[in-house]
C-alpha positions in Angstrom: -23.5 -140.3 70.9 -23.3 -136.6 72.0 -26.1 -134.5 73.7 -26.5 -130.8 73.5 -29.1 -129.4 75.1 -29.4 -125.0 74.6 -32.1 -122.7 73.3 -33.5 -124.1 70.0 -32.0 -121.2 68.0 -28.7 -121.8 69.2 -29.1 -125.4 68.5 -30.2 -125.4 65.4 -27.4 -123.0 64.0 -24.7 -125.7 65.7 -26.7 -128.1 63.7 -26.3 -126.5 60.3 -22.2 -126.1 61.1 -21.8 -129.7 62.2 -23.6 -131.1 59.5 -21.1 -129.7 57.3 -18.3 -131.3 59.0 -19.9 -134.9 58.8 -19.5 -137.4 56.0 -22.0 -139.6 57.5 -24.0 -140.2 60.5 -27.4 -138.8 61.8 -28.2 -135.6 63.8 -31.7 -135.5 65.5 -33.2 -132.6 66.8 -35.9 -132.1 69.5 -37.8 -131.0 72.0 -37.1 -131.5 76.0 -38.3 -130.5 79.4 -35.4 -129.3 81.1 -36.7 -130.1 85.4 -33.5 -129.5 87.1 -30.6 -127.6 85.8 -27.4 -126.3 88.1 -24.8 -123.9 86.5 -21.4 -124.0 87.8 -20.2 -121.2 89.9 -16.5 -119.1 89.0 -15.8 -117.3 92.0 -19.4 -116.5 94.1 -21.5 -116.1 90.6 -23.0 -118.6 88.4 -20.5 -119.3 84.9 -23.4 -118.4 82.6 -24.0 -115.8 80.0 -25.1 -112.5 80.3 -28.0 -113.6 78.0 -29.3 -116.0 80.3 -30.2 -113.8 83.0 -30.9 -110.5 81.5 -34.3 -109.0 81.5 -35.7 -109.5 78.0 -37.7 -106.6 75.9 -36.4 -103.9 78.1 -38.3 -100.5 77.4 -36.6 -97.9 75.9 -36.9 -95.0 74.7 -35.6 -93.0 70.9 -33.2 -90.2 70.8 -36.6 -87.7 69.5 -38.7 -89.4 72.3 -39.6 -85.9 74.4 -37.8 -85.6 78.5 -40.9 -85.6 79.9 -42.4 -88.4 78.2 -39.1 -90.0 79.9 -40.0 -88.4 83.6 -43.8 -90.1 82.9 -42.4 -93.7 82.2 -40.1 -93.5 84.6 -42.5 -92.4 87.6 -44.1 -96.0 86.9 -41.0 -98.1 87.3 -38.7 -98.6 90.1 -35.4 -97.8 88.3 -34.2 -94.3 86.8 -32.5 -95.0 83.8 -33.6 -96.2 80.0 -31.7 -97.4 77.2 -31.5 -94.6 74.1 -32.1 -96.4 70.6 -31.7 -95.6 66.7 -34.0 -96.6 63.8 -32.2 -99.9 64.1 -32.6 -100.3 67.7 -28.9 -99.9 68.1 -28.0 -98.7 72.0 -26.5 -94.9 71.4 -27.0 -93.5 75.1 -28.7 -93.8 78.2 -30.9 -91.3 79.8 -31.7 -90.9 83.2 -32.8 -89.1 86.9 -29.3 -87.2 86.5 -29.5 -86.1 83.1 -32.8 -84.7 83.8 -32.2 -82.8 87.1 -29.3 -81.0 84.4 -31.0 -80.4 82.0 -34.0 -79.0 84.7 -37.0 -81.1 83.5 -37.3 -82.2 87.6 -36.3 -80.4 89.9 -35.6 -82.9 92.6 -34.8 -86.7 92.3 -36.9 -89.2 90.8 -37.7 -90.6 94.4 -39.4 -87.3 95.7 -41.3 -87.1 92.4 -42.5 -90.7 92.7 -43.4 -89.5 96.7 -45.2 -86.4 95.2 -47.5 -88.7 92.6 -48.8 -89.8 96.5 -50.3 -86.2 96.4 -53.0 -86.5 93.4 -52.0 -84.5 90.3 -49.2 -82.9 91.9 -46.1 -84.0 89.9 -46.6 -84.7 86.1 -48.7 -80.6 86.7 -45.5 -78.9 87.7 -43.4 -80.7 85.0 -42.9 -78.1 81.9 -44.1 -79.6 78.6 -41.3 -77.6 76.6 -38.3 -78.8 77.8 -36.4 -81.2 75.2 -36.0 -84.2 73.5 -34.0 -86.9 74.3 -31.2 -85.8 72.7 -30.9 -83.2 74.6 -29.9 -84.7 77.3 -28.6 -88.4 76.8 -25.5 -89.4 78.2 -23.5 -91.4 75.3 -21.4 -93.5 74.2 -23.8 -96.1 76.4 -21.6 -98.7 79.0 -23.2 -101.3 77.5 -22.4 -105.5 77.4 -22.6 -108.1 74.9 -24.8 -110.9 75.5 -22.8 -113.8 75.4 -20.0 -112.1 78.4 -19.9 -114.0 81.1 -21.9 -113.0 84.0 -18.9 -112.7 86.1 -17.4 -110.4 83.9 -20.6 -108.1 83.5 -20.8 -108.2 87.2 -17.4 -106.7 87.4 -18.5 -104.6 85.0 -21.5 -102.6 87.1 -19.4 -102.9 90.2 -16.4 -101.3 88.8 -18.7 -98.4 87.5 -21.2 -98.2 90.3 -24.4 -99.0 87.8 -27.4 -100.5 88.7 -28.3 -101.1 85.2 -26.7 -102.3 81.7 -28.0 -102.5 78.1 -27.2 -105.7 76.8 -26.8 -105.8 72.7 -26.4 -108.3 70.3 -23.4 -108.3 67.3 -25.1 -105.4 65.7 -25.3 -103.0 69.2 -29.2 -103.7 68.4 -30.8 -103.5 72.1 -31.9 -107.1 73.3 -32.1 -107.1 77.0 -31.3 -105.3 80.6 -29.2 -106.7 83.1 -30.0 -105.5 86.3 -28.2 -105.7 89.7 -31.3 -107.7 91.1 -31.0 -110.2 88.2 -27.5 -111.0 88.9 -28.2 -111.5 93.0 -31.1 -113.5 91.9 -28.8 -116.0 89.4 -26.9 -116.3 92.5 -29.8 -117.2 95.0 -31.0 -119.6 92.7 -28.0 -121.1 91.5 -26.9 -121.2 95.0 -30.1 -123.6 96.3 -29.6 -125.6 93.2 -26.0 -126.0 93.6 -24.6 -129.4 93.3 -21.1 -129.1 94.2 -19.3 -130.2 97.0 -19.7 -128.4 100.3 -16.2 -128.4 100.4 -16.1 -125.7 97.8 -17.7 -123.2 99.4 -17.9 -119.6 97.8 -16.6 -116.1 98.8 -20.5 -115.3 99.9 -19.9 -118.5 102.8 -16.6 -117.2 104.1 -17.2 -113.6 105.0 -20.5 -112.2 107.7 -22.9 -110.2 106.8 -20.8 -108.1 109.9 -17.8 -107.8 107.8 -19.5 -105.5 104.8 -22.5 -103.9 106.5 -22.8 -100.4 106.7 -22.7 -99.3 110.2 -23.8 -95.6 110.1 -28.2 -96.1 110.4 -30.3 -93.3 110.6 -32.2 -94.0 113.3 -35.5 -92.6 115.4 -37.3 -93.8 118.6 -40.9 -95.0 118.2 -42.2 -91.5 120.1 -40.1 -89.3 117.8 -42.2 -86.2 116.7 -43.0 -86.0 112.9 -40.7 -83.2 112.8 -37.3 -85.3 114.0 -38.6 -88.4 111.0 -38.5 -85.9 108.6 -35.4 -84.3 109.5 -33.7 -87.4 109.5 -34.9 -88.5 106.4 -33.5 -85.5 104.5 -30.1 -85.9 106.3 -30.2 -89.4 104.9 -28.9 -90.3 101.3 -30.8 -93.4 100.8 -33.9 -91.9 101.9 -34.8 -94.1 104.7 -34.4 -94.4 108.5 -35.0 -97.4 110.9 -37.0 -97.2 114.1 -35.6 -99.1 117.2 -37.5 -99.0 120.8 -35.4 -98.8 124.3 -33.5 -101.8 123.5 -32.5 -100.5 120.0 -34.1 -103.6 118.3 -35.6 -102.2 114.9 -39.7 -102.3 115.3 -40.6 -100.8 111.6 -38.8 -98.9 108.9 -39.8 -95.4 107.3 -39.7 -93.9 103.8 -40.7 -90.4 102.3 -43.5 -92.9 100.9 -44.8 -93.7 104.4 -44.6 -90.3 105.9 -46.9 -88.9 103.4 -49.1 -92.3 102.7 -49.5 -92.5 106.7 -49.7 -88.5 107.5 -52.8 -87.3 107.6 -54.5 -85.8 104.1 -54.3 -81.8 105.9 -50.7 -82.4 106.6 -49.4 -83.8 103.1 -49.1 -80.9 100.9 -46.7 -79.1 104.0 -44.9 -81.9 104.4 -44.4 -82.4 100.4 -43.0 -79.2 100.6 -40.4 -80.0 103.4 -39.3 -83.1 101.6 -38.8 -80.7 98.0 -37.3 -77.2 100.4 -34.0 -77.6 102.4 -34.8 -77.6 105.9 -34.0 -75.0 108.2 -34.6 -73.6 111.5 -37.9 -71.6 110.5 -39.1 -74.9 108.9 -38.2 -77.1 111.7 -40.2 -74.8 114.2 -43.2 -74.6 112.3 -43.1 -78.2 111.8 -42.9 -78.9 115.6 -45.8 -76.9 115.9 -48.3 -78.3 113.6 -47.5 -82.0 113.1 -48.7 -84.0 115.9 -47.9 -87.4 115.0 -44.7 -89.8 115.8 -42.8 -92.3 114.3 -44.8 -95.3 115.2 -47.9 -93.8 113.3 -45.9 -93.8 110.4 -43.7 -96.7 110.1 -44.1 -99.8 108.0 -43.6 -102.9 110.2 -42.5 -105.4 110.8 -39.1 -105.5 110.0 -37.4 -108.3 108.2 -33.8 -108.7 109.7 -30.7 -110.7 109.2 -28.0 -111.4 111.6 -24.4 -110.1 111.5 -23.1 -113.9 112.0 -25.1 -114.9 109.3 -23.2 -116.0 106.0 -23.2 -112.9 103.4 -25.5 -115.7 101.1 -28.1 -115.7 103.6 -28.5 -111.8 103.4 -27.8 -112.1 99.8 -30.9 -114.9 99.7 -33.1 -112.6 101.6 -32.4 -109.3 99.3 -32.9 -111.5 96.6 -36.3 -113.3 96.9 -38.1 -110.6 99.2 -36.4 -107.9 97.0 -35.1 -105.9 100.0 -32.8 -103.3 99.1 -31.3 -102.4 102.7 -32.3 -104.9 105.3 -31.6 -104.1 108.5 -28.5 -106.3 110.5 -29.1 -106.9 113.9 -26.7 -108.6 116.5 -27.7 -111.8 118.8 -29.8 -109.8 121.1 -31.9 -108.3 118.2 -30.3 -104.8 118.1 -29.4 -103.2 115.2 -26.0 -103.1 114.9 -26.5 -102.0 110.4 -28.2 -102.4 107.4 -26.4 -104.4 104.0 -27.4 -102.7 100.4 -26.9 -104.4 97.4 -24.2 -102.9 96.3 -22.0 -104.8 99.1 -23.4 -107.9 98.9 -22.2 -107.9 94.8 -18.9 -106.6 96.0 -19.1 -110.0 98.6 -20.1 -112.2 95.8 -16.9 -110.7 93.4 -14.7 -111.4 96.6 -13.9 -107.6 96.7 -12.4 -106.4 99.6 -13.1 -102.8 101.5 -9.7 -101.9 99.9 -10.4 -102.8 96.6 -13.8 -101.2 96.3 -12.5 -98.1 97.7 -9.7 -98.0 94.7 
């Protein structure tokens, strides 16, 4: 007797082919309760399709949909991208935070604007309703995947062309899911606790520190730093983000443009709304010194979730996944921060990239 167990549609279309290969016997189809499951792993990721991960009915938007319909979806969500469809819901572009700062429907990155809608009414006002379709400003052909590629494959995929985000389609290109960097770190958390194998076959994420691919260079501020030096920092940082450490350089609290403004008091907000949308300059940096009164600590979210540097990349990887931390910071046995360890390293870690080869 043979078992298969799969989705039903996919069982039921094996079903029809083998019954034409049979002269006789019996095939029996039904349901089961599936309570523990463990894929195998090739390399650091789970052996599994693409389809089996992926984010099902993905929004989208149409080639005629209008930009700043895009910019008002997009505010709501925490990525900056969407999949561009036909009539037939076949994948033809991608649109996103870069084609609109081109094409000059924002003005600044998606981020600030989602900082801004802090402010009541301020961003979707200064948007301009007559600025383009879609069309206008897709990027095409879309990088897109077939559903049934191995995830290993698809993760090669993003890493090889730095995306956070691919359409997954069907035989026909028709749109029929989203894989996301998060989904695949997830597939490996989850795989990873329900893993079965022996320990003796430990993957690339158990062999290399979460030393070995974090990024050293932290933005960083003292608890007492004036308002003034947090925002200055913030701007000089790409990732829009900078850690707070006290006298001992252990991290007490992280801060975002989010928390500046959230935290600031309401009469300081629209000035520093500005600051974070101007480039900063001397002038700007002295009137700031003189009007904003309050530090780092009065800002900062806390407390900080951490991971050590001698910890296995999986247990960062873990961490990133189930408390969906995108830069948590690394400290070293005595609780200093010693880096932080993004996403995009710990998928590098999981492909067994090495610095070399991600810098190729």
């Amino acid at each position: 007797m043979i078992t298969v167990i799969d989705l039903p549609d996919r069982v039921e279309r094996l079903a029809a082919e083998v019954a034409g290969m049979l002269s006789g016997g019996t095939i029996v189809l039904e349901d089961v309760e599936v309570h523990f499951y463990s894929a195998s792993f090739r390399g650091g990721l789970p052996d599994v399709a693409v389809r089996d991960v992926m984010s099902r009915a993905p929004e989208f938007v149409t080639p005629d949909t209008p930009l700043v319909e895009v910019v008002r979806r997009l505010l709501k969500r925490d990525y900056t991208v969407l999949p561009v469809v036909d009539a037939e819901h076949r994948v033809v572009g991608i649109v996103g935070d870069q084609d609109l700062l081109s094409r000059g429907v924002i003005s600044e990155s998606l981020y600030i604007h989602r900082v801004a809608a802090e402010v009541p009414g301020d961003t979707l006002d200064r948007l301009k309703s007559n600025v383009g379709v879609v069309r206008d400003a897709m990027a095409t052909p879309a990088i897109t995947v077939h559903e049934s590629t191995r995830l290993p494959e698809a993760a090669r995929l993003m890493h090889d062309r730095h995306l956070k985000r691919l359409p997954v389609v069907d035989d026909a290109d028709r749109l029929v899911g989203v894989l996301g960097r998060l989904d695949i770190l997830s597939s490996i958390a989850t795989g990873y606790a329900r893993r079965t194998a022996p320990r003796s076959a430990r993957l690339p994420q158990e062999h290399r520190t979460v030393g070995e691919i974090m990024e050293r260079d932290v933005p960083t501020v003292g608890q007492t730093a004036p308002l003034a030096d947090v925002v200055e920092r913030l701007l000089d940082s790409t990732v829009h983000e900078v850690v707070v450490v006290d006298d001992q350089a252990r991290p007490v609290g992280i801060i975002t443009s989010a928390n500046v403004l959230v935290r600031a008091d309401p009469s300081e907000r629209p000035g520093l709304l500005g600051l974070l949308r101007s480039r900063w300059n001397a002038e700007a940096k002295r009137q700031v010194r003189r009007t904003y009164g309050q530090r780092a600590a009065d800002v900062m979210a806390s407390p900080v979730v951490t991971v050590r540097d001698s910890d296995p990349v999986i247990a960062a990887l873990t961490l990133s996944a189930t408390k969906h931390l995108k830069r948590p910071p690394v400290v070293d046995g005595q609780g200093r921060l010693v880096g932080v360890v993004g996403r995009p390293a710990l998928l590098a870690a999981s492909l067994d990239v090495t610095t070399s080869d991600a810098d190729a």
